[in-house]
Gaussian input, Z-matrix of N, CA and C with variables (Angstrom, degrees):
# hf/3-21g

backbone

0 1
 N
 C     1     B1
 C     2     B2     1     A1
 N     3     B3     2     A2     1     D1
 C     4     B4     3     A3     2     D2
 C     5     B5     4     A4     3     D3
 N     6     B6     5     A5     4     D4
 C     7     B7     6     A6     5     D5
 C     8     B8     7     A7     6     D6
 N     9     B9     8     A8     7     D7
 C    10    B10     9     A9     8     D8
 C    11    B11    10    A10     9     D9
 N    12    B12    11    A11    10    D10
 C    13    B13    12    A12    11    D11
 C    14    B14    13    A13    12    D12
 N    15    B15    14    A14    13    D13
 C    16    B16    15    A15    14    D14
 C    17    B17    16    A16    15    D15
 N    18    B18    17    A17    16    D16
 C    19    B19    18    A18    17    D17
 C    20    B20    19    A19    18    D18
 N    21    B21    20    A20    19    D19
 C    22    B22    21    A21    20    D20
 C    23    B23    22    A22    21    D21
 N    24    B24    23    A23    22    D22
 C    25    B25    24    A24    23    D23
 C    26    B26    25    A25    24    D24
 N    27    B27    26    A26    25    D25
 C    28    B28    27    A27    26    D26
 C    29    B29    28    A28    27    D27
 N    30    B30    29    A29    28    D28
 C    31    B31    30    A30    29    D29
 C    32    B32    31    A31    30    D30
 N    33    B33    32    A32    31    D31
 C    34    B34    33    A33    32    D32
 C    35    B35    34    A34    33    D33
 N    36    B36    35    A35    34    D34
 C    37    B37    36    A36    35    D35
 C    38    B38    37    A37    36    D36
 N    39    B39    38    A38    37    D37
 C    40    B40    39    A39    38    D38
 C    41    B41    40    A40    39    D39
 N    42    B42    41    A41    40    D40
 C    43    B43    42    A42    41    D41
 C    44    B44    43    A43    42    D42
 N    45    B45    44    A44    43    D43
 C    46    B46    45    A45    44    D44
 C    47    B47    46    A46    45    D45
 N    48    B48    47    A47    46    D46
 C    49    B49    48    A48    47    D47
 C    50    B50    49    A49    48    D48
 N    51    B51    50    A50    49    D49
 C    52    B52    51    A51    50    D50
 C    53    B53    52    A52    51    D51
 N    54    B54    53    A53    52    D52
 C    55    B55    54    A54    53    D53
 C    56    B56    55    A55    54    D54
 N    57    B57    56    A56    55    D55
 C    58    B58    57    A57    56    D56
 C    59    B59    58    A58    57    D57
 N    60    B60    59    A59    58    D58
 C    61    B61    60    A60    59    D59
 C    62    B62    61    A61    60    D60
 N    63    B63    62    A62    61    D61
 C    64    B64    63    A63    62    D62
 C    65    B65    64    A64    63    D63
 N    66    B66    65    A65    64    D64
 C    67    B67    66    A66    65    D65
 C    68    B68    67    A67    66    D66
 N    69    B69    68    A68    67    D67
 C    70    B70    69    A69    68    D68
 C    71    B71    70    A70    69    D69
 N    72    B72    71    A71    70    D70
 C    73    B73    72    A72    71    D71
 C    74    B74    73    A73    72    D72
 N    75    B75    74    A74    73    D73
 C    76    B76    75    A75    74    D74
 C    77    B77    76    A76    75    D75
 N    78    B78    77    A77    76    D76
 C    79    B79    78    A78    77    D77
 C    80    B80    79    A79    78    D78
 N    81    B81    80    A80    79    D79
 C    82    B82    81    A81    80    D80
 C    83    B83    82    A82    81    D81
 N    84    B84    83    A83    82    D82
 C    85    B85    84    A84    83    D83
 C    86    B86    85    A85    84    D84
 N    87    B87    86    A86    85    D85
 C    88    B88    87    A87    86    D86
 C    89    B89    88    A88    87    D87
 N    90    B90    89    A89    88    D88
 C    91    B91    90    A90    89    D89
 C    92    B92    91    A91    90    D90
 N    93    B93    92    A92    91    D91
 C    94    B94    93    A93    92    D92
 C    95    B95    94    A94    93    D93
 N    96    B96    95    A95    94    D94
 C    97    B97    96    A96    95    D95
 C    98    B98    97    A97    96    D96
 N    99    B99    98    A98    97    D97
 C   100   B100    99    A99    98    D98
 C   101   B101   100   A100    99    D99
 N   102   B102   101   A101   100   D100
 C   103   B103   102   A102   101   D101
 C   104   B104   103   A103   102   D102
 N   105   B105   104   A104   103   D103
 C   106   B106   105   A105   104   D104
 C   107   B107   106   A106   105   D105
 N   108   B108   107   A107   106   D106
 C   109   B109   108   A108   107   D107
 C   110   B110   109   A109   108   D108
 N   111   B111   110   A110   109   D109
 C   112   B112   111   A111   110   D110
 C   113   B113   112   A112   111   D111
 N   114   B114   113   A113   112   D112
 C   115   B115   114   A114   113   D113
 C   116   B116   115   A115   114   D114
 N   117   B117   116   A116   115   D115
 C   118   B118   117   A117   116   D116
 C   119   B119   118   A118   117   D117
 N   120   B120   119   A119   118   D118
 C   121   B121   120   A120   119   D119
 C   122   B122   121   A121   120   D120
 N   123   B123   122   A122   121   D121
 C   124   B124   123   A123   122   D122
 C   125   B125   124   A124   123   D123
 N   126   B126   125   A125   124   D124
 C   127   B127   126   A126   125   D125
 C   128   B128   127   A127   126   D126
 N   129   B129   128   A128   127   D127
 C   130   B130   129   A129   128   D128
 C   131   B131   130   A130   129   D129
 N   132   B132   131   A131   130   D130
 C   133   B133   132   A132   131   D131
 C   134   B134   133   A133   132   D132
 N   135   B135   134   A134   133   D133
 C   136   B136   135   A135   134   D134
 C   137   B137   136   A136   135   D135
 N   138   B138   137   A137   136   D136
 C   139   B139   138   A138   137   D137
 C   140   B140   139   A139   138   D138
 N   141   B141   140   A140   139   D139
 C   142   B142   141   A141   140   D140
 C   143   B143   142   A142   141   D141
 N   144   B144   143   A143   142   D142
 C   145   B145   144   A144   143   D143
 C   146   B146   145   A145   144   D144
 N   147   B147   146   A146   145   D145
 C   148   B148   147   A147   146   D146
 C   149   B149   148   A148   147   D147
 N   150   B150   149   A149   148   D148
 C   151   B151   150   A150   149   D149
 C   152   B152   151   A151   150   D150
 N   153   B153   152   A152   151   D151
 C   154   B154   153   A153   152   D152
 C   155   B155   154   A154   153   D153
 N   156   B156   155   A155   154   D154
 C   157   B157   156   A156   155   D155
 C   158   B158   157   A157   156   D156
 N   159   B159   158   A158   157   D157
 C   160   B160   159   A159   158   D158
 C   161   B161   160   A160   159   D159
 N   162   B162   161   A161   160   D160
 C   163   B163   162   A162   161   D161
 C   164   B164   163   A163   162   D162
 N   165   B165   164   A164   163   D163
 C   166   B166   165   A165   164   D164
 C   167   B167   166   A166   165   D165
 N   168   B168   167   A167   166   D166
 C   169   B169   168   A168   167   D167
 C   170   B170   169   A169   168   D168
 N   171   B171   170   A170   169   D169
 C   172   B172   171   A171   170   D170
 C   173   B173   172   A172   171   D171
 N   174   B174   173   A173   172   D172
 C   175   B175   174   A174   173   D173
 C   176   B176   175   A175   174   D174
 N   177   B177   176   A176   175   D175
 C   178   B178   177   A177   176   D176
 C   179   B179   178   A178   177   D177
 N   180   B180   179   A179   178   D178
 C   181   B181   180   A180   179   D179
 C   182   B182   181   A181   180   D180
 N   183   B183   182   A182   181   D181
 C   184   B184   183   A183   182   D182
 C   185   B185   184   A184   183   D183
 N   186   B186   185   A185   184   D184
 C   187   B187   186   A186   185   D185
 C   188   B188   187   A187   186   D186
 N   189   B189   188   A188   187   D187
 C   190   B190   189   A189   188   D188
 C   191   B191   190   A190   189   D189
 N   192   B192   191   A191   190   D190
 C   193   B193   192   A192   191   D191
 C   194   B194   193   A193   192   D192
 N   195   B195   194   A194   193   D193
 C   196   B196   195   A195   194   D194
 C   197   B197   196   A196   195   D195
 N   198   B198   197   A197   196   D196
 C   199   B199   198   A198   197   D197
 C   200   B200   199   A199   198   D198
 N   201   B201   200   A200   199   D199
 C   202   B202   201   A201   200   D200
 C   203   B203   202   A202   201   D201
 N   204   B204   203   A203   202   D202
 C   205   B205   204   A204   203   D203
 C   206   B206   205   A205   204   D204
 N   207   B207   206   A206   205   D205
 C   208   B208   207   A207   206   D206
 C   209   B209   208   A208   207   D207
 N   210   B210   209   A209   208   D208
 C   211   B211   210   A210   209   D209
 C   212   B212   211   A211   210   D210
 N   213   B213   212   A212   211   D211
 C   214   B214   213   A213   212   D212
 C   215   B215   214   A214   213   D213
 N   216   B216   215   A215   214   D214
 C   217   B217   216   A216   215   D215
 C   218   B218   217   A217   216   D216
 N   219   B219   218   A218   217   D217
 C   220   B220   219   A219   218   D218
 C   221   B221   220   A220   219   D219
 N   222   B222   221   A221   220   D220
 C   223   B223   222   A222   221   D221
 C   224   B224   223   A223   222   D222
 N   225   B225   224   A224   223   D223
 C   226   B226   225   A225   224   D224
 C   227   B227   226   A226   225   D225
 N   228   B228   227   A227   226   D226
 C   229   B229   228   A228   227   D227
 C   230   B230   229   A229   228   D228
 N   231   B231   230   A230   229   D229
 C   232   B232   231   A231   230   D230
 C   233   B233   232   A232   231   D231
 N   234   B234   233   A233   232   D232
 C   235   B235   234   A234   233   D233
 C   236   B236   235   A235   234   D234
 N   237   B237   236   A236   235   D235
 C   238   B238   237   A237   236   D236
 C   239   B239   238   A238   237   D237
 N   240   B240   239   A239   238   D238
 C   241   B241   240   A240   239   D239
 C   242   B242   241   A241   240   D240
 N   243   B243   242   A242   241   D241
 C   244   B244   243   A243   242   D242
 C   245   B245   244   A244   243   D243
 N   246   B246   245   A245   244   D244
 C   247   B247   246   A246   245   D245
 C   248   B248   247   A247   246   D246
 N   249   B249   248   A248   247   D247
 C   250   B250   249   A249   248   D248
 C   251   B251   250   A250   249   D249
 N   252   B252   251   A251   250   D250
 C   253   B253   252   A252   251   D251
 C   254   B254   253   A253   252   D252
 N   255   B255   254   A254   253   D253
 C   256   B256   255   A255   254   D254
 C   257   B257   256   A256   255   D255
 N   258   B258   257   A257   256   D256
 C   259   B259   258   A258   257   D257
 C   260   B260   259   A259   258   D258
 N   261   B261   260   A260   259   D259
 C   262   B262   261   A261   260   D260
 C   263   B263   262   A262   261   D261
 N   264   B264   263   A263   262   D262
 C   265   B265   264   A264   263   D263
 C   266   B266   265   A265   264   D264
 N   267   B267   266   A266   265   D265
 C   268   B268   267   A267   266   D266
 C   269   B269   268   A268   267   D267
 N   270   B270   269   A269   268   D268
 C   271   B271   270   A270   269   D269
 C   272   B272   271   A271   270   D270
 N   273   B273   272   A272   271   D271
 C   274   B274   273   A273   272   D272
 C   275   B275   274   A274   273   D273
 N   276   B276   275   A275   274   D274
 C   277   B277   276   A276   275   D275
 C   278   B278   277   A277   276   D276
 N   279   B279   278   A278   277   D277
 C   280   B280   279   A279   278   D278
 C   281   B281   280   A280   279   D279
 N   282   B282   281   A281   280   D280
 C   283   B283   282   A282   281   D281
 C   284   B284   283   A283   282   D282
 N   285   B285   284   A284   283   D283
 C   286   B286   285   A285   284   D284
 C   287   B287   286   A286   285   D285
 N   288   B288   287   A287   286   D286
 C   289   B289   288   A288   287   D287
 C   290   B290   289   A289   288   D288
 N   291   B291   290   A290   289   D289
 C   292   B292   291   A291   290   D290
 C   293   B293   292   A292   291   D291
 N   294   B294   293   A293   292   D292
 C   295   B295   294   A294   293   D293
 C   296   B296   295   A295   294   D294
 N   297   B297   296   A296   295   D295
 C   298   B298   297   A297   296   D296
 C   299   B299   298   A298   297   D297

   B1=1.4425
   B2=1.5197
   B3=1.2959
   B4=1.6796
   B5=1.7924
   B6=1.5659
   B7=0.9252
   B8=1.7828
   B9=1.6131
   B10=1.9423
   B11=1.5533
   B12=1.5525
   B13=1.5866
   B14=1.4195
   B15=1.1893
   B16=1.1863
   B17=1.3427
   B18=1.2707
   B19=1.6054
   B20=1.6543
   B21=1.7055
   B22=1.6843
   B23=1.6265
   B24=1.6336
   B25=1.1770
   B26=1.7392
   B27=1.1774
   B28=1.5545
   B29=1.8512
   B30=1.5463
   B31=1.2019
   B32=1.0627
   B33=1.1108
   B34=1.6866
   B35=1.3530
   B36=1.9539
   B37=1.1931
   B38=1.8680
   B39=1.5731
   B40=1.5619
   B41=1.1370
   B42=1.3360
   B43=1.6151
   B44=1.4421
   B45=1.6909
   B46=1.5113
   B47=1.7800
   B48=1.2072
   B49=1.9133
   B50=1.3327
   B51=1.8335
   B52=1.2292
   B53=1.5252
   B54=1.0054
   B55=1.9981
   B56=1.4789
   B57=1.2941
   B58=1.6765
   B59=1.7839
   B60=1.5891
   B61=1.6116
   B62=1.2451
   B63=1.2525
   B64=2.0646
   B65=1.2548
   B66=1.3792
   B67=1.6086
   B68=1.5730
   B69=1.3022
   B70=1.6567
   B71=1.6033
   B72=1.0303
   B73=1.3802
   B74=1.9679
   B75=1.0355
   B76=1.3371
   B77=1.1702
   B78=1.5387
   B79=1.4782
   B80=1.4711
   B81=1.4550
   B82=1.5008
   B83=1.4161
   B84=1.3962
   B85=1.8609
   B86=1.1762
   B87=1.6112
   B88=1.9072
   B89=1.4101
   B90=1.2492
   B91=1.4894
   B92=1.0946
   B93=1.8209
   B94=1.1249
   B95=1.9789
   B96=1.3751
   B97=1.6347
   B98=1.6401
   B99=1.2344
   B100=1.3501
   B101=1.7934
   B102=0.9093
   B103=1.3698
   B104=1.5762
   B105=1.3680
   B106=1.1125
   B107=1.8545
   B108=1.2255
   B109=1.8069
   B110=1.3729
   B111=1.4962
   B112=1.3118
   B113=1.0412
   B114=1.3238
   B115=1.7669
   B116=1.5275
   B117=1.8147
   B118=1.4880
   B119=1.7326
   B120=1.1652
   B121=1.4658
   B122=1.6076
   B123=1.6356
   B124=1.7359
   B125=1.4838
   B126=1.2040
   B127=1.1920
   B128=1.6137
   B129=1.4007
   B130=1.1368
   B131=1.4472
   B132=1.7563
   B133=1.4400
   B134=1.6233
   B135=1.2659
   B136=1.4107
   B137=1.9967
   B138=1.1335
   B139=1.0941
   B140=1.9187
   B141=0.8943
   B142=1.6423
   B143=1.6821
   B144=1.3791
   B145=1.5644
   B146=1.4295
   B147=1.5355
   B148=1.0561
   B149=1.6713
   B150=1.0799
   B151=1.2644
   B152=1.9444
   B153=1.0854
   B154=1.4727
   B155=1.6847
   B156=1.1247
   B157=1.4703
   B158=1.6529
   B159=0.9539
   B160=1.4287
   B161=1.6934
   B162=1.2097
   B163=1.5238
   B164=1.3651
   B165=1.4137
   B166=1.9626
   B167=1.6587
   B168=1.4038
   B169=1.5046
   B170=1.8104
   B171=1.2555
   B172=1.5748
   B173=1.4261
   B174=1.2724
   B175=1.5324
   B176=1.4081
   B177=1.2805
   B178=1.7894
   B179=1.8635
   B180=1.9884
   B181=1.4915
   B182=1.3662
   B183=1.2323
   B184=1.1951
   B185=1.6084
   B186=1.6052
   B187=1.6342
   B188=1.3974
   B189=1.7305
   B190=1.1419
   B191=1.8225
   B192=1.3878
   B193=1.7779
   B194=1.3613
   B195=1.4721
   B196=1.7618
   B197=1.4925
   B198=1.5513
   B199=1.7832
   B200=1.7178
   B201=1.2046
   B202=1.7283
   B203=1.6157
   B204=0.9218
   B205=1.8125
   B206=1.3933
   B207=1.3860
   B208=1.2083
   B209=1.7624
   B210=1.6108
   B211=1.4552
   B212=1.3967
   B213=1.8873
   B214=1.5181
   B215=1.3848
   B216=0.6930
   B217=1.5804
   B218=1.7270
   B219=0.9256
   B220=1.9584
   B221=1.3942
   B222=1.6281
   B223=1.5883
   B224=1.6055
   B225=1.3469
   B226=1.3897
   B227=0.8296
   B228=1.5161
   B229=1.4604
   B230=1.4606
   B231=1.3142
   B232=1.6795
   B233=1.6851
   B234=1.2228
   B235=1.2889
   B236=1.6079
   B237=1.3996
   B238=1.6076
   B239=1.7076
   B240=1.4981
   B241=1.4755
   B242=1.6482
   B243=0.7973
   B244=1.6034
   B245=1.5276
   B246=1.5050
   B247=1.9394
   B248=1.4783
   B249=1.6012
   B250=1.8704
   B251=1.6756
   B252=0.9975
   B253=1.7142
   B254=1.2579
   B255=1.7889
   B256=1.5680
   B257=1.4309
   B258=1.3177
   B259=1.9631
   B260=1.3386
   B261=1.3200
   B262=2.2189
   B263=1.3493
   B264=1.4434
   B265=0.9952
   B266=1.3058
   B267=1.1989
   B268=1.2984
   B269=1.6015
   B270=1.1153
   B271=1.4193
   B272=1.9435
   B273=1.1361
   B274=2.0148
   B275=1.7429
   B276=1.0610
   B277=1.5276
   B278=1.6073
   B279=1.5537
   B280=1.8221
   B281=1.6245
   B282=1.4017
   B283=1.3846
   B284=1.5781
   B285=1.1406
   B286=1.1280
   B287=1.7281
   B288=1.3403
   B289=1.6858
   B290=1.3361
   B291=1.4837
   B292=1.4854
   B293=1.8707
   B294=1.0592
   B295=1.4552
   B296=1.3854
   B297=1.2744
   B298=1.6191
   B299=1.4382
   A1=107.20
   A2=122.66
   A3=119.69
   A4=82.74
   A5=114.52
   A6=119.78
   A7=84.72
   A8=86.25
   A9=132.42
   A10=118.82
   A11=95.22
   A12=89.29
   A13=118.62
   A14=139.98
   A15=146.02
   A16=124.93
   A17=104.93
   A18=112.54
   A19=114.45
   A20=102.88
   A21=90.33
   A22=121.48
   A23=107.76
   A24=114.65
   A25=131.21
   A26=99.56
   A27=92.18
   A28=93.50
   A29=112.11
   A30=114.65
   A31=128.10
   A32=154.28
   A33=153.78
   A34=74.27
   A35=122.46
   A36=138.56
   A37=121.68
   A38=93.06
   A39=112.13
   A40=111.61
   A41=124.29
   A42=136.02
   A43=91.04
   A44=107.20
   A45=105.86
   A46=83.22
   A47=93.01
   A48=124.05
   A49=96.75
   A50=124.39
   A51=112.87
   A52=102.39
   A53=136.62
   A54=135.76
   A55=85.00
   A56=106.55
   A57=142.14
   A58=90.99
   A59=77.69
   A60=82.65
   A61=111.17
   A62=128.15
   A63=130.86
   A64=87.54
   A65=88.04
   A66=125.05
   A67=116.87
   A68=83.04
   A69=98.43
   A70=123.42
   A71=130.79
   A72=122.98
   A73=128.03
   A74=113.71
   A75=100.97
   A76=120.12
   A77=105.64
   A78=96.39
   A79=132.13
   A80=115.31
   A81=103.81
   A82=132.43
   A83=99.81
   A84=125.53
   A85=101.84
   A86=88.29
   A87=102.27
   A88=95.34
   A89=119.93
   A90=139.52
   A91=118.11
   A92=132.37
   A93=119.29
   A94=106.98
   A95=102.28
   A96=116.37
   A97=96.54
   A98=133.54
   A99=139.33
   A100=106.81
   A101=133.20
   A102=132.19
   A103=98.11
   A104=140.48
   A105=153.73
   A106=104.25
   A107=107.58
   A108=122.64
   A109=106.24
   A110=113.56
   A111=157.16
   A112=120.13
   A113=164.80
   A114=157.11
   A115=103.61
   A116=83.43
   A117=79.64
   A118=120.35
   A119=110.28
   A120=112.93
   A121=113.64
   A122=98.31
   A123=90.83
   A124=114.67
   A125=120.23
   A126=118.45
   A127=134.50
   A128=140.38
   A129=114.50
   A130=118.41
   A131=82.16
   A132=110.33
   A133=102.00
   A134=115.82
   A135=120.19
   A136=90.52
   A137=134.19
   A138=133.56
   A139=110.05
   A140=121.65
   A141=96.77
   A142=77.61
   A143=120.87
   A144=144.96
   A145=108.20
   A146=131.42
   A147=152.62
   A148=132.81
   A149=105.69
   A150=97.25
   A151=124.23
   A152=124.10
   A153=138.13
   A154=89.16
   A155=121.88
   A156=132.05
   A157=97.51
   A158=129.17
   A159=137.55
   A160=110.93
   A161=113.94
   A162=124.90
   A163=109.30
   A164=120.74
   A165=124.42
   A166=72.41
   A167=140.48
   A168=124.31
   A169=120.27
   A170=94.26
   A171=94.46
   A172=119.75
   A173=144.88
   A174=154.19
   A175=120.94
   A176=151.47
   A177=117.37
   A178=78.43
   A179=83.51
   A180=108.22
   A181=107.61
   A182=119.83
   A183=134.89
   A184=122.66
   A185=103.34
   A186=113.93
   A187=106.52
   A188=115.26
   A189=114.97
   A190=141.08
   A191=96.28
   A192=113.88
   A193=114.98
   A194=111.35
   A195=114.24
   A196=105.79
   A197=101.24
   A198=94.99
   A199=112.98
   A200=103.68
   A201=94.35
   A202=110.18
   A203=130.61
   A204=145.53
   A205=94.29
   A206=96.58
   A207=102.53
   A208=93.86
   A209=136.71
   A210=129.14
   A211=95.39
   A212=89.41
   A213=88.01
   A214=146.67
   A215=142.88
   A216=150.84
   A217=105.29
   A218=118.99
   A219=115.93
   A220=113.56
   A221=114.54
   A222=128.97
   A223=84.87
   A224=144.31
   A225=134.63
   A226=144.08
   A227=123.24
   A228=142.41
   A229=133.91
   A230=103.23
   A231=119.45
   A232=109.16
   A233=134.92
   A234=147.87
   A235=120.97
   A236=106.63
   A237=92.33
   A238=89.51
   A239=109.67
   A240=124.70
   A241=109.37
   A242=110.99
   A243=133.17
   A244=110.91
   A245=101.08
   A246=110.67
   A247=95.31
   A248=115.11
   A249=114.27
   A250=94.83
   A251=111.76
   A252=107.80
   A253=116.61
   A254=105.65
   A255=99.14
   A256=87.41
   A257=99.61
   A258=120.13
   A259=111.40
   A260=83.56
   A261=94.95
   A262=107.44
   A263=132.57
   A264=145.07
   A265=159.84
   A266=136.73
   A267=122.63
   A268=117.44
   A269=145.10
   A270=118.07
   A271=105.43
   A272=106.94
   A273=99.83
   A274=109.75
   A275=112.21
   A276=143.25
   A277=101.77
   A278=131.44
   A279=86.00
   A280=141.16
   A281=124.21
   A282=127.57
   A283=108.90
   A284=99.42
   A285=125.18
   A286=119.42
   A287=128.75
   A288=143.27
   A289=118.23
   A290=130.13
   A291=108.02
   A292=103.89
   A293=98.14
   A294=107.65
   A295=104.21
   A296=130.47
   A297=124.87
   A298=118.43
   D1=144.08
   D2=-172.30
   D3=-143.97
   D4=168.15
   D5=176.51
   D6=-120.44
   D7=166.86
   D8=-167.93
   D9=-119.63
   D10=75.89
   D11=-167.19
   D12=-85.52
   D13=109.01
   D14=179.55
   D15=110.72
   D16=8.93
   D17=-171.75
   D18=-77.13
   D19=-30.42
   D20=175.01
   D21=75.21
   D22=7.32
   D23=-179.89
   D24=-53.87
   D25=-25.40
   D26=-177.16
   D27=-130.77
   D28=44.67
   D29=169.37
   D30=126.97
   D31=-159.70
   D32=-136.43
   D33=-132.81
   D34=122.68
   D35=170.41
   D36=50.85
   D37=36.93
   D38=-179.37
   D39=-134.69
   D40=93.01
   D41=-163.44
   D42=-97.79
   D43=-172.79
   D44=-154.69
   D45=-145.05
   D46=178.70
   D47=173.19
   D48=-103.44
   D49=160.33
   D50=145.94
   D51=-112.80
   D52=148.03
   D53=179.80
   D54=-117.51
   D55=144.68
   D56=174.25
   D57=-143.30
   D58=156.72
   D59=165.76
   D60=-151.40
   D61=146.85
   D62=-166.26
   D63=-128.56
   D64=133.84
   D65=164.04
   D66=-41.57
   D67=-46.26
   D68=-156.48
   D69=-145.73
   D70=163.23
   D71=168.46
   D72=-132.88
   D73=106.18
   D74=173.58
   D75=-114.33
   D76=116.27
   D77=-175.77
   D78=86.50
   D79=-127.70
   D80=141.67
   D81=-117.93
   D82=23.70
   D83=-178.95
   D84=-104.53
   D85=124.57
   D86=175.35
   D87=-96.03
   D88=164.10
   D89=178.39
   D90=-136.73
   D91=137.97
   D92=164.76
   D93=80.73
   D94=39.37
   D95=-169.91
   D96=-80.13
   D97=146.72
   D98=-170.25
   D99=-153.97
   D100=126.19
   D101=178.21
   D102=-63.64
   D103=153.42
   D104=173.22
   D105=-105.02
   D106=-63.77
   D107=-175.14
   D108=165.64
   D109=-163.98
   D110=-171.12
   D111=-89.80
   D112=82.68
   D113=165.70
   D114=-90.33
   D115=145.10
   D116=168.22
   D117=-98.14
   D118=157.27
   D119=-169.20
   D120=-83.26
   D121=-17.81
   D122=-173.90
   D123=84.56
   D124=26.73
   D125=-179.33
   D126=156.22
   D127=-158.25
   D128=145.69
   D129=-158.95
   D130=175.08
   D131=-148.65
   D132=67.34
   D133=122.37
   D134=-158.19
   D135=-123.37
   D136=75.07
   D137=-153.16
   D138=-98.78
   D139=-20.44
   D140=165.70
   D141=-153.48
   D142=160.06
   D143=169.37
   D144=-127.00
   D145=148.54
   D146=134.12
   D147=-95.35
   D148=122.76
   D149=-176.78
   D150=-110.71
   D151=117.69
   D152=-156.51
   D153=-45.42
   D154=138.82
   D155=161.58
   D156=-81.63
   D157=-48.71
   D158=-156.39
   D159=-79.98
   D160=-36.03
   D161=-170.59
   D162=-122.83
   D163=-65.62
   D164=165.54
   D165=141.61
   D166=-6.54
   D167=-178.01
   D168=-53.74
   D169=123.88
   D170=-170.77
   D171=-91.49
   D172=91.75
   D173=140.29
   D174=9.65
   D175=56.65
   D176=-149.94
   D177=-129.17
   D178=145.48
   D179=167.30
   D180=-95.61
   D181=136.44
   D182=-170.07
   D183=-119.72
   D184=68.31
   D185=-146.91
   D186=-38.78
   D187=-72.99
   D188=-170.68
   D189=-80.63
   D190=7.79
   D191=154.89
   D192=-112.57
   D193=21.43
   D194=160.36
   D195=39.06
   D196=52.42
   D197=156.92
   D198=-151.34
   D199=168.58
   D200=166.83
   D201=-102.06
   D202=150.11
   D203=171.03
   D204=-95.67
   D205=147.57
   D206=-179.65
   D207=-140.57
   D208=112.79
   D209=-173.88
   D210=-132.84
   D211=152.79
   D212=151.28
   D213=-69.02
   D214=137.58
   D215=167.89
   D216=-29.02
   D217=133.04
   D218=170.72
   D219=-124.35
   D220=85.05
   D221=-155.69
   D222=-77.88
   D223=33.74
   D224=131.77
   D225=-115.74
   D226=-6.34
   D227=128.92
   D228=-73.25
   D229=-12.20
   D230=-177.36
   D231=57.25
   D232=20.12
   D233=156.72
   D234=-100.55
   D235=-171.16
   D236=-166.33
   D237=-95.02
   D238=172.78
   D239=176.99
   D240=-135.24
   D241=-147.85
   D242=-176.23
   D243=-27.18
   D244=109.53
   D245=-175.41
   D246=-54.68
   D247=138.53
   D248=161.61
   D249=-110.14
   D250=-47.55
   D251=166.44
   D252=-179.38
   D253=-171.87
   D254=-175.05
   D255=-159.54
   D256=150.68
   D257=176.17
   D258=-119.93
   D259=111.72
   D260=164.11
   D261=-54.41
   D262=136.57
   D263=115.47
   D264=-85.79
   D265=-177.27
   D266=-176.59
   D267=-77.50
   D268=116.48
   D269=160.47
   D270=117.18
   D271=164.95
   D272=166.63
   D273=-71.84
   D274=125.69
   D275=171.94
   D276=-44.58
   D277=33.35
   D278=-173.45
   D279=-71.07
   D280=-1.08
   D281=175.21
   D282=-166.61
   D283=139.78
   D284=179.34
   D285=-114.15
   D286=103.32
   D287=-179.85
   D288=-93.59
   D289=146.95
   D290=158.60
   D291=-98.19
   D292=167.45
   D293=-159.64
   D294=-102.22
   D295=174.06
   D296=-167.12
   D297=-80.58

């Protein structure tokens, strides 16, 4: 998953994900790379993501609409899905972690 900063894909200040998916891994060579689609990020400039080990819930800082996203995980696209929410903050967004 990589983020799409400025693209505006699913709207005026709504940037996107791109999902690929590899077959396989050797090493540090993926094989067998395939585009998956488009997600939307919930926001924009989608500047660092975390992704839940525990759930697939994805974390994303959202530099230039000063908020964090908070989505579900979509264990069939392997990208994020369904917004649960997001908090304005003060200032540019650059990363977003989950915490221990």
């Amino acid at each position: 998953m990589v983020s799409n900063r400025g693209d505006a894909t699913f709207g005026k200040q709504i940037d996107s994900f791109a999902v690929f998916k590899c077959a396989r891994f050797h090493g540090s060579d993926a094989t067998n790379v395939s585009f998956v689609g488009l997600f939307p990020a919930y926001g924009s400039f989608p500047r660092e993501f975390d992704i839940n080990g525990n759930n697939g819930n994805v974390a994303v800082a959202l530099q230039n609409s000063h908020e964090v996203a908070l989505t579900e995980g979509n264990a069939q696209t392997g990208g994020p899905g369904k917004l649960l929410t997001k908090k304005t903050l003060d200032g540019e967004i650059p990363i977003a972690i989950w915490g221990p």
